[in-house]
N, C-alpha and C positions, 0 to 999 in steps of 0.2 A: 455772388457778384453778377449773375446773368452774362448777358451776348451786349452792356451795355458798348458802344461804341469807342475804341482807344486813342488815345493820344499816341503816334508813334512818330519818333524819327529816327528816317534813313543817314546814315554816315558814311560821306564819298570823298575821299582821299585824294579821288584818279583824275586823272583828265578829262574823263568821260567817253577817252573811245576804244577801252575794253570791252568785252563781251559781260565782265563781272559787274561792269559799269551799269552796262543795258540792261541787266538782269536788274538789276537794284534798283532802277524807276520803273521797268515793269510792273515790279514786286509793288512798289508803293503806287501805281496810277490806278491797279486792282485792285487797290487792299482802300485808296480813296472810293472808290466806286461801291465797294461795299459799304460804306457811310463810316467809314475810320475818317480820324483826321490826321492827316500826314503831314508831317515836316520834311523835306528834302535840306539837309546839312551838307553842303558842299563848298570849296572855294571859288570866290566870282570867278576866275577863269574855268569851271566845269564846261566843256563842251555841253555838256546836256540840261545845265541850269535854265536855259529859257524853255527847252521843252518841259519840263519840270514846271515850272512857272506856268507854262499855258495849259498845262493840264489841272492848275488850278492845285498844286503843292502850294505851301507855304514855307519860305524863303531862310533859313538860317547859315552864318560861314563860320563852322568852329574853327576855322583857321587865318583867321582876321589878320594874323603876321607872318603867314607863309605855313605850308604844309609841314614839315619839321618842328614850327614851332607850337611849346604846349603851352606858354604863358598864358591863355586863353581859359585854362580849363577850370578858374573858378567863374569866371564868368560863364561859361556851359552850363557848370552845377548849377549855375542861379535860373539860369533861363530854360532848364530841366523841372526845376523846383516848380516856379512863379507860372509857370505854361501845363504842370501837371503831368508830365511824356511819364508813360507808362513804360516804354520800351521803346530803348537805343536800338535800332540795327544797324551792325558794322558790316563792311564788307572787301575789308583789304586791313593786311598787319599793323601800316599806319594810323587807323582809327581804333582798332585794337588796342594799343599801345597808350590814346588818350584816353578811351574809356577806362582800363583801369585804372591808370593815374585818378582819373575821374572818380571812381568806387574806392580809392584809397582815400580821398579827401572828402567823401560823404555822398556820392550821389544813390538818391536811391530809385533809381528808375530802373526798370530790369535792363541786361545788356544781354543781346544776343549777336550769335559772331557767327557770319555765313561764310563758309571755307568753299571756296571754289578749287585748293589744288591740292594734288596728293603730297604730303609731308613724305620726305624721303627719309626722314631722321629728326630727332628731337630730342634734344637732352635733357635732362629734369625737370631744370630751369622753365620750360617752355610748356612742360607737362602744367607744370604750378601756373604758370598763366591762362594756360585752356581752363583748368579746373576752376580758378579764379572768376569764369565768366558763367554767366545762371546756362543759357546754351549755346551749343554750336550746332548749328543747322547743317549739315554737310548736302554738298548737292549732286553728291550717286554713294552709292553703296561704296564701291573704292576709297572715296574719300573717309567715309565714315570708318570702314576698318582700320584707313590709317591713322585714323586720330585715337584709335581706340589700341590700336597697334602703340602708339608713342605715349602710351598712360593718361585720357583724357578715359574719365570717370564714367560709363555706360549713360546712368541717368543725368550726364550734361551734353548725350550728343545723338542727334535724330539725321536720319537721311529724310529729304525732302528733294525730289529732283528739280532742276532748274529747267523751269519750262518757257515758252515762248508764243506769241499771240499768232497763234496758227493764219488766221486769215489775213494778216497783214505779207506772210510771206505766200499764200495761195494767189492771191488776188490784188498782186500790187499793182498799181496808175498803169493801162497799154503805155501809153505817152513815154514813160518813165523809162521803162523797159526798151521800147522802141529807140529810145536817145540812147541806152547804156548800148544796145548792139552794132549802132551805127558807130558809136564812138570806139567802141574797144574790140568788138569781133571781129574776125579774121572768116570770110568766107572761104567753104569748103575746109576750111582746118576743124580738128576737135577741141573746142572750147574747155579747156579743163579752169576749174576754179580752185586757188588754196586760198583759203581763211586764216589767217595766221602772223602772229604780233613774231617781229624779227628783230633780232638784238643784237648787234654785232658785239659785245664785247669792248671790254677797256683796253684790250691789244687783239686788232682785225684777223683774222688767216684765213684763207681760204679752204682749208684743210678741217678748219672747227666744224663739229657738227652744229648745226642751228637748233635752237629751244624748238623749234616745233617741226624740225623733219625736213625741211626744204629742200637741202642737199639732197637727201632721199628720192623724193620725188623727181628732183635734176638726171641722177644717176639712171634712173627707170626710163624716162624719156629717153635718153639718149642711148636707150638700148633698142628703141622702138623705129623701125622706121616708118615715115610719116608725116604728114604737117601738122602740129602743135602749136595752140593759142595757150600761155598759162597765163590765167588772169589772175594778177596779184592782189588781194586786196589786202590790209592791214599792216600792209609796210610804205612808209612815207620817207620824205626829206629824201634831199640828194642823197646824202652820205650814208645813209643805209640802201636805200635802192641800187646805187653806184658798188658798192662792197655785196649786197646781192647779187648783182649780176659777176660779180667774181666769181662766186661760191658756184653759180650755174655756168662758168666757163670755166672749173677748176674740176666741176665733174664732167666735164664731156657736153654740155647742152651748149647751144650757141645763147646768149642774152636777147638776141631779136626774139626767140621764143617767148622771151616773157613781156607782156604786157599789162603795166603797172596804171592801176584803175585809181590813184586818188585817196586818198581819207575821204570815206561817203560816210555821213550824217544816216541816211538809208540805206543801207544793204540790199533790200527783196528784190528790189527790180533785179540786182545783177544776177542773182540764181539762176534766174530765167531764162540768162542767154548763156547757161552751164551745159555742156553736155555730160560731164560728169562732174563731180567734187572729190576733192581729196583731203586728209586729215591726217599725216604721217607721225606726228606727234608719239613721241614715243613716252611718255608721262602725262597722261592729261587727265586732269581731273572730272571731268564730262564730255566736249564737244558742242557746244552749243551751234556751230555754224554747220554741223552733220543733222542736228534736227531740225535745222532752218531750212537747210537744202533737199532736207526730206518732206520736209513740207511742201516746197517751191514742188515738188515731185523731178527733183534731181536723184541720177544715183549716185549711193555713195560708196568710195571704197577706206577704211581706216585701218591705222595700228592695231592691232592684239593686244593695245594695252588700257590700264584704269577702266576710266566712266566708257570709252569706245566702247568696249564691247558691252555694254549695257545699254548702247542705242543702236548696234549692229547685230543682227540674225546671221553670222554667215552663211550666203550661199540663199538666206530669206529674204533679209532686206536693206541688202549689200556684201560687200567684199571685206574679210580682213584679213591682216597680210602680219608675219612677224615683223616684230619692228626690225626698224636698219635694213630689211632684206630686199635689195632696190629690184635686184631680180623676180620675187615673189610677187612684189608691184608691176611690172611690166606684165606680167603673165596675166592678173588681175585686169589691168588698163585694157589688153588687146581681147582679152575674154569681152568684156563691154563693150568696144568699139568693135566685134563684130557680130557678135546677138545680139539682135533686136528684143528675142521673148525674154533674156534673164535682166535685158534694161526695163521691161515693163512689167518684169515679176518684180523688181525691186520697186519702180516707183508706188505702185500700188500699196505694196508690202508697208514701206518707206511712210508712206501716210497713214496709212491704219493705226501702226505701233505709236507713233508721233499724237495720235489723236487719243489714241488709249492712254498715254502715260505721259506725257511734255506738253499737255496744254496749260499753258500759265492761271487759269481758272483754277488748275488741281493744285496749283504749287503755291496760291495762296489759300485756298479754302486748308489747305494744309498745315501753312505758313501761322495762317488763323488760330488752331487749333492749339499750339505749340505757343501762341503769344495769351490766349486766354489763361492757358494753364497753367504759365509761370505769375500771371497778373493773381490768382487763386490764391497761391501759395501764401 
């Protein structure tokens, strides 16, 4: 079959302002760049459909009646068929879920399924559906064991790490930057950044831990004394911001500490005006915003758990703490904020490892290899 050029489309479920999300037009604005031709499959509300568009994707919405519904999927099959798509890529459960339906009513275009979290359990059932798809990309090693851990087949499952356009977060717009610090930082305080999607829950308390550590982080502060900026990014709307700041005055932090930046379209500029990053997460399947901020040359400090410690050196190129342990954090936090050398062994460090292994160049010429071989078969 040779290196001829493929027909692929991407399949986005989300809203678009995931991290899973941003990987996935990544994945395809590089894999157009190499003279593939791409289809971006997403619902017209995608936050990220006009970027997509203007990078010169080609436009499809497998979900013409709303994300839930599959009534669509013979119409997919046909416009799989009639268009030639050599390979589906999914990238969240809900596209999952169509493409096999999809494969049970005849599609033959290869499907591949890039898992971005660590499965905590999987029961047969769900074994059978992994196994059911040609691959699963996992993106760190963690993940990969645990799909291999919950009976998904060796030969249907590749680690590929999720990488990222390094110079966009080195070298973002001054301008850009210079508005995020006017608008959000806090002079003389320490600029801490958390990266991290917040969920309150179908019944609120203040007492739940959060998906991705935040209380953690809250409890550490407020052991610290100090002036603290925590800049919040990836939590929006009142009714989560407002039930946030519960959770950071139910451990002990005052909520004027936290400074809520907005759903940004862009991210880099805000790294910039980071004095540190944090990632408490205690289950993550990689960390994408700890190799973003390593790149911006922020340090970082993470959990001891999943894909973290696969983008953390402790001690080389960053801090990591057991998870839940808010005191280990604190100790961690005041170690950075007062050397200078272990903040500038880290940024260094920080960039090296990021450029050796998460540059999104490698996570497609990868990506590549993995879609030629199943088109082979």
């Amino acid at each position: 079959m040779g290196n001829r050029p493929l027909t692929i489309m991407t399949v986005v479920s989300g809203s678009g302002r995931g991290g899973s999300d941003r990987l996935a037009l990544d994945l395809s604005k590089w894999l157009k760049r190499r003279g593939h031709r791409v289809i971006w499959g997403s619902p017209s509300d995608c936050e990220l459909r006009e970027e997509a568009a203007a990078a010169g994707l080609e436009m499809y919405d497998p979900y013409p009646s709303g994300r839930i519904d599959m009534s669509g999927v013979l119409e997919f099959i046909k416009f799989c068929r009639d268009e030639k798509v050599d390979i589906v890529n999914s990238h969240q459960s809900q596209d999952r879920h169509l493409l096999l339906m999809a494969r049970l009513r005849g599609l033959r275009s290869k499907i591949v399924f890039t898992r971005h979290c660590i499965l905590s359990g999987m029961p047969l059932v769900g074994a059978i559906y992994f196994n059911a798809i040609d691959m699963n990309i996992a993106v760190s090693a963690a993940v990969k064991t645990s799909l291999l851990r919950g009976g998904v087949s060796p030969n249907r499952a590749a680690a590929i790490y999720g990488g990222i356009d390094i110079d966009k977060f080195c070298n973002p717009p001054a301008e850009k930057v210079q508005s995020a610090r006017n608008k959000y930082c806090r002079s003389r305080a320490l600029n801490i950044g958390i990266v991290a999607r917040y969920y309150s829950g179908k019944v609120f308390r203040p007492d739940n831990p959060t998906m991705k550590g935040h209380e953690v982080l809250f409890r550490a502060l407020a052991a610290i004394p100090g002036d603290f900026n925590v800049l919040v990014l990836g939590v929006w709307g009142q009714r989560d911001i407002g039930n946030l700041k519960l959770v950071a005055e139910y451990n002990g932090l005052s909520p004027g500490t936290l400074t809520f930046c907005d759903f940004q379209k862009n991210i880099a500029p805000f790294y910039k005006i980071m004095d540190l990053n944090v990632l408490p997460s205690r289950n993550e399947g990689l960390g994408l915003t700890l190799i973003e901020a390593m790149a911006a040359g922020v340090p970082c400090i993470g959990a001891d758990s999943g894909g973290i410690r696969e983008i953390i050196d402790d001690g080389v190129s960053g801090f990591l703490f057991a998870p839940g342990d808010s005191k280990a954090l604190a100790e961690k936090i005041r170690a950075l904020q007062e050397d200078a050398e272990t903040r500038d062994r880290f940024i260094r460090n920080g960039r090296e490892k990021v450029s050796r292994l998460f540059d999104i160049d490698h996570t497609v010429r990868e990506t590549e290899k993995v879609f030629y071989g199943l088109v082979a078969r």
